[in-house]
N, C-alpha and C positions, 0 to 999 in steps of 0.2 A: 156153277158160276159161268157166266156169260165176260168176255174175252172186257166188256166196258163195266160191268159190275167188280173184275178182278180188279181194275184201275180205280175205280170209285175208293175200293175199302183202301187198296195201299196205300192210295194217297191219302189218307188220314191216319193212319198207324205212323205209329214216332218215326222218325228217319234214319235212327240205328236197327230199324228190326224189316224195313224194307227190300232186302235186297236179297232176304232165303224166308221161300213160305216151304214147308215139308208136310206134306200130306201124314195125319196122326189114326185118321177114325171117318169112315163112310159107308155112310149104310148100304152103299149101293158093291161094296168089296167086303165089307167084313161084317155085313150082314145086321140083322133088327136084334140086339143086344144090351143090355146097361152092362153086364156085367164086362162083354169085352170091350165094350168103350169106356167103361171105368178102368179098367186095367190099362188100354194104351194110353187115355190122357194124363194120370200123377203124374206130376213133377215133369213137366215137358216143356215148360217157358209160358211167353207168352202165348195166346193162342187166339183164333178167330173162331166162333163156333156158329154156325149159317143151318136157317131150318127153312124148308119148305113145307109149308101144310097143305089139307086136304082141299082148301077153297085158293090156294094157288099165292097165298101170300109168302115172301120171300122176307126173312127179317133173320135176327140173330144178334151176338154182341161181341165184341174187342174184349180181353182181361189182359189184366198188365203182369197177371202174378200164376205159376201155374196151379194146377185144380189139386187140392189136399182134400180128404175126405174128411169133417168132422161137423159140428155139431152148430157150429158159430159163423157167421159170414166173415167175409176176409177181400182182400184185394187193395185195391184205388183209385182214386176221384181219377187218373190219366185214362181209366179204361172209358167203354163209352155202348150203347143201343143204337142198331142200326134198322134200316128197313132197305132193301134192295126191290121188291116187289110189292104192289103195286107204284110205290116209288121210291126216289134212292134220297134218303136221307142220316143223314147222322146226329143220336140225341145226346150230348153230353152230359155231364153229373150234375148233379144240384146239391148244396150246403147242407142239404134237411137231414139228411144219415149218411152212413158208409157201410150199406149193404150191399154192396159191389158184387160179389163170391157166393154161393152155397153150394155144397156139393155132398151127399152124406149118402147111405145106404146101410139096410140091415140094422133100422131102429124101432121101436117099437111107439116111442113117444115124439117123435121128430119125421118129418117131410124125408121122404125117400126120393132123394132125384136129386138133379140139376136146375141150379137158377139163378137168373142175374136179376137184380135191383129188387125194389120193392120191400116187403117184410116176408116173411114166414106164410104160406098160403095165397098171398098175394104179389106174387113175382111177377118181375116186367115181364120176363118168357120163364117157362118151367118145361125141364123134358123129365117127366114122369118114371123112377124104373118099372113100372109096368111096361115097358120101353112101349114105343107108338102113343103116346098119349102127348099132346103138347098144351100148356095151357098159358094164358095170354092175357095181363088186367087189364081194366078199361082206363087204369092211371098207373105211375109209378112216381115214387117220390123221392128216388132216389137217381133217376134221369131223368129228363126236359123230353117226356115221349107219352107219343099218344097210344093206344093198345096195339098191338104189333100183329097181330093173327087173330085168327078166330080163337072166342070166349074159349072154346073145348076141342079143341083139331088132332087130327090126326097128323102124325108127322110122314108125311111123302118121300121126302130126302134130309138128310144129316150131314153134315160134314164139317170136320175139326181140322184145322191145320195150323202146325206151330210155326210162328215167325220168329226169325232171327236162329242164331246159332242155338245147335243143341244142346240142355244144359250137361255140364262135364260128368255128373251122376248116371246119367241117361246111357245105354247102349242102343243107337238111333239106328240100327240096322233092317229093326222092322218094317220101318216103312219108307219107301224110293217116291221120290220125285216122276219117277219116270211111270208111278201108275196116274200121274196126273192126265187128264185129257188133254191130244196131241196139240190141240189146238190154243190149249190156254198154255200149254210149257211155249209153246213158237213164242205166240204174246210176253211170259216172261223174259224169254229169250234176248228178245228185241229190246225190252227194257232195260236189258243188261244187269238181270237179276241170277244167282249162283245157285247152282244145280250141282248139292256137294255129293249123291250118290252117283250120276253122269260122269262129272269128272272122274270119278274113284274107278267106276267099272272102265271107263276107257285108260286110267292108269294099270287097272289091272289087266285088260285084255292085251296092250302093250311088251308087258313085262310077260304076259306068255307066250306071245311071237318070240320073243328077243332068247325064249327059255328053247322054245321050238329049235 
């Protein structure tokens, strides 16, 4: 994410979940995986989930609910289809369905992966567990969006981050703020957005001196 694409997406995510994004899943730290980025995104809130593919297209989607693994779609008409690359746009939901959610793995008769909008096979974005596979329709009918990436791409960069506080279920210790890049923490900084692992390690580096 570029320091004006991190401003694009927050300024449309609701305005209760604006002011803590936490780094959950990037392929460029935790490596080309479904299995471990199934395991860090359950139940983790809301979340922003951003792809880059092989022809340079930058897109991704908002959910408003966080990711369950089953068999059925799920979510809500608040989440929304973005494109950041080759331009910055936001597609909201349309009346026609509420396939919002899919997220399954380890079925025999059912789409193995991740995907927002569309139907079954025909997902606005689909990240494949074959992991590296991204796929992208040429409509979706359950957001106001045009094909988001190439028809069959390969996915270049991944990255999940959950917005707003961490839900109470969650032990949020795995992942810090502070592997974010230097230059987009300054940016949130200045926004005067909360960096609750920063705080904690300088409450704890504190209470060590004082133990010193």
């Amino acid at each position: 994410l570029s320091p004006l694409q991190l401003l694009f997406l927050n300024h449309n995510i609701p305005h209760k979940y604006k002011d803590i994004w936490r780094p959950i899943f990037s392929t460029r730290k935790d490596g080309e995986s479904f299995s471990k980025l199934a395991g860090l995104i359950i139940n983790r809130g809301p979340t922003v989930l951003i792809v880059k593919d092989n022809e340079g297209n930058i897109f991704g989607g908002y959910n408003t609910q966080s990711w369950k693994i089953g068999p059925n779609f799920f979510g809500s008409s608040d989440s929304f289809l973005f494109h950041l690359e080759p331009v910055m746009n936001i597609y909201e939901s349309t009346p026609f369905n509420q396939n919002y959610q899919y997220f399954n793995m380890k079925q025999k008769t059912m789409p193995n992966g991740l995907g927002q909008g569309g139907q079954l096979e025909y997902f606005g974005y689909w990240v494949d567990s074959e992991f590296g596979r991204v796929v992208t329709s040429p409509s979706c009918t359950t957001y106001f969006s045009p094909q988001l990436g190439a028809q069959e791409g390969k996915i270049s960069d991944l990255e999940i981050w959950g917005v707003g506080e961490e839900p109470e279920d969650i032990d949020g210790g795995s992942a810090s703020v502070l592997n974010m890049d230097p230059e987009l923490q300054a940016v949130m900084e200045m926004m005067g957005k909360t960096f609750h692992s920063k705080a904690i390690r300088e409450v704890d580096d504190k209470e060590n001196e004082e133990e010193d």
